[in-house]
C-alpha positions in Angstrom: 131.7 102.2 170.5 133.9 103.1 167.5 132.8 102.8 164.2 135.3 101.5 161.7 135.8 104.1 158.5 133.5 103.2 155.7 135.3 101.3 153.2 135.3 103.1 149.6 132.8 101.8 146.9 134.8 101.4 143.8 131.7 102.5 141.7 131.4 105.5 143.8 133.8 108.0 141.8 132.1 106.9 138.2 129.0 108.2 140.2 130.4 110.8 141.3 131.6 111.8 137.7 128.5 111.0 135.8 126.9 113.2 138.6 129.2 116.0 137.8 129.0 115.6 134.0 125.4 115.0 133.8 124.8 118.2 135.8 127.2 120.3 133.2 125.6 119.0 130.0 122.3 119.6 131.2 123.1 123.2 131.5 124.4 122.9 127.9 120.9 121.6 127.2 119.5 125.0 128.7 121.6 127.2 127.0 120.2 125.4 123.7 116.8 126.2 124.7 117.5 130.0 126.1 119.2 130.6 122.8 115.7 129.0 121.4 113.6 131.4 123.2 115.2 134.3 122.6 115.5 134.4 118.9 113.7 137.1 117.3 112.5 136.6 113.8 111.5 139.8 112.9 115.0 141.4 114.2 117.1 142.5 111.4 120.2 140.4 110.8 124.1 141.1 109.7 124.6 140.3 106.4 128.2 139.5 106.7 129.8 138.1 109.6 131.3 140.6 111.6 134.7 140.7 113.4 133.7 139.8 117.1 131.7 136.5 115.5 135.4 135.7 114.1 137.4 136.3 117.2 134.8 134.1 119.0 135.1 131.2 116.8 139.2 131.5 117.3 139.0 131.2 121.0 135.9 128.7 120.6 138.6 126.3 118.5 141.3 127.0 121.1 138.8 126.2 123.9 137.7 122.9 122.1 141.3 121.9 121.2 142.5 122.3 124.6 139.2 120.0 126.1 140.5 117.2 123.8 144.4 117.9 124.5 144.4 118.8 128.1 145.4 114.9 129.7 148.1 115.2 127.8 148.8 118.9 128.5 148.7 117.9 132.0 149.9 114.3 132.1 153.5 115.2 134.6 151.9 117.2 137.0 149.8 116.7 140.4 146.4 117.2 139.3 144.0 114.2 140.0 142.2 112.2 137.3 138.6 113.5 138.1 140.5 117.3 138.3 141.8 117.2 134.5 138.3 115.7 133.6 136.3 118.6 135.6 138.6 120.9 133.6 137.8 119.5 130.2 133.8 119.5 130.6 134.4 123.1 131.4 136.5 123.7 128.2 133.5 122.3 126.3 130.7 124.0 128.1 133.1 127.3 127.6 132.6 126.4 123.6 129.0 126.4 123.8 129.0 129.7 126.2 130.5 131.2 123.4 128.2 130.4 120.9 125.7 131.2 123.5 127.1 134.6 123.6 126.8 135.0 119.6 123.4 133.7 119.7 121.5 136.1 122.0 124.5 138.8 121.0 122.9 138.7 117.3 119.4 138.5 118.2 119.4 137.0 114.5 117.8 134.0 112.7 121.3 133.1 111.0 122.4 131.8 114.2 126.0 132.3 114.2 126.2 130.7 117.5 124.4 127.4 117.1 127.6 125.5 115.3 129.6 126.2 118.8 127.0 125.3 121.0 126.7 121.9 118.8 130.5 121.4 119.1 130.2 122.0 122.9 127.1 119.4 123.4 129.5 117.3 121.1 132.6 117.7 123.5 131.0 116.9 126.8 129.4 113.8 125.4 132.6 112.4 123.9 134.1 113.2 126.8 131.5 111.0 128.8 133.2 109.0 131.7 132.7 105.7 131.2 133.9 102.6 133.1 136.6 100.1 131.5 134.9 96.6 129.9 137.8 94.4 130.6 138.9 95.4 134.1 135.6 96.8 135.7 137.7 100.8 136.8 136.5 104.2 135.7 138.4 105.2 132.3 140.7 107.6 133.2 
């Protein structure tokens, strides 16, 4: 006997994405707690931010801006909905691997890279999917 094809759930590919994006801010969560962990109180500290810390926080603003800016970057070409919003939790979680990067770089209680790790976490949930109230689809 053939079975027919199963027909597509229409709430499938929101649970797909909250899948997805759930999984990528729960890393973010981890990084937030490694960065925790390995801070070292009794390590000495810079007492001036240095020039690395300033070339991170220039590609950290170019990797937020372009999370926020991308749909529209992107909005003539081929690339499927859920592709451009894959691309722009990456953007954010790539702002929070930067302050990552500062954090256990410094090994210092000023934490130079908390304020990009907040901005990341900050990112990925704005950019939550979320389904539309008046029509009942996925917000693309």
């Amino acid at each position: 006997m053939i079975q027919s094809p199963r027909i597509p759930n229409q709430k499938a590919p929101l649970k797909t994405r909250r899948m997805i994006w759930l999984a990528m801010t729960a890393s973010l969560v981890m990084y937030f707690i490694l960065a925790y962990l390995q801070r070292d109180s009794q390590a000495p500290y810079a007492e001036e931010i240095d020039s690395f810390t300033l070339i991170i926080y220039s590609i950290s603003i170019v990797t937020a801006a372009g999370s926020v800016l991308l749909p529209r970057l992107v909005k003539n070409s081929r690339m499927s909905a859920i592709s451009v919003e894959i691309a722009q939790w990456a953007l954010a979680e790539a702002t929070a691997i930067y302050g990552l990067v500062l954090e256990v770089g410094h090994h210092s209680p000023r934490y130079f890279g908390l304020p990009l790790m907040t901005a990341g976490l900050a990112l990925i949930l704005y950019l939550a999917p979320r389904m539309d109230q008046t029509s009942g689809r996925p917000i693309q």
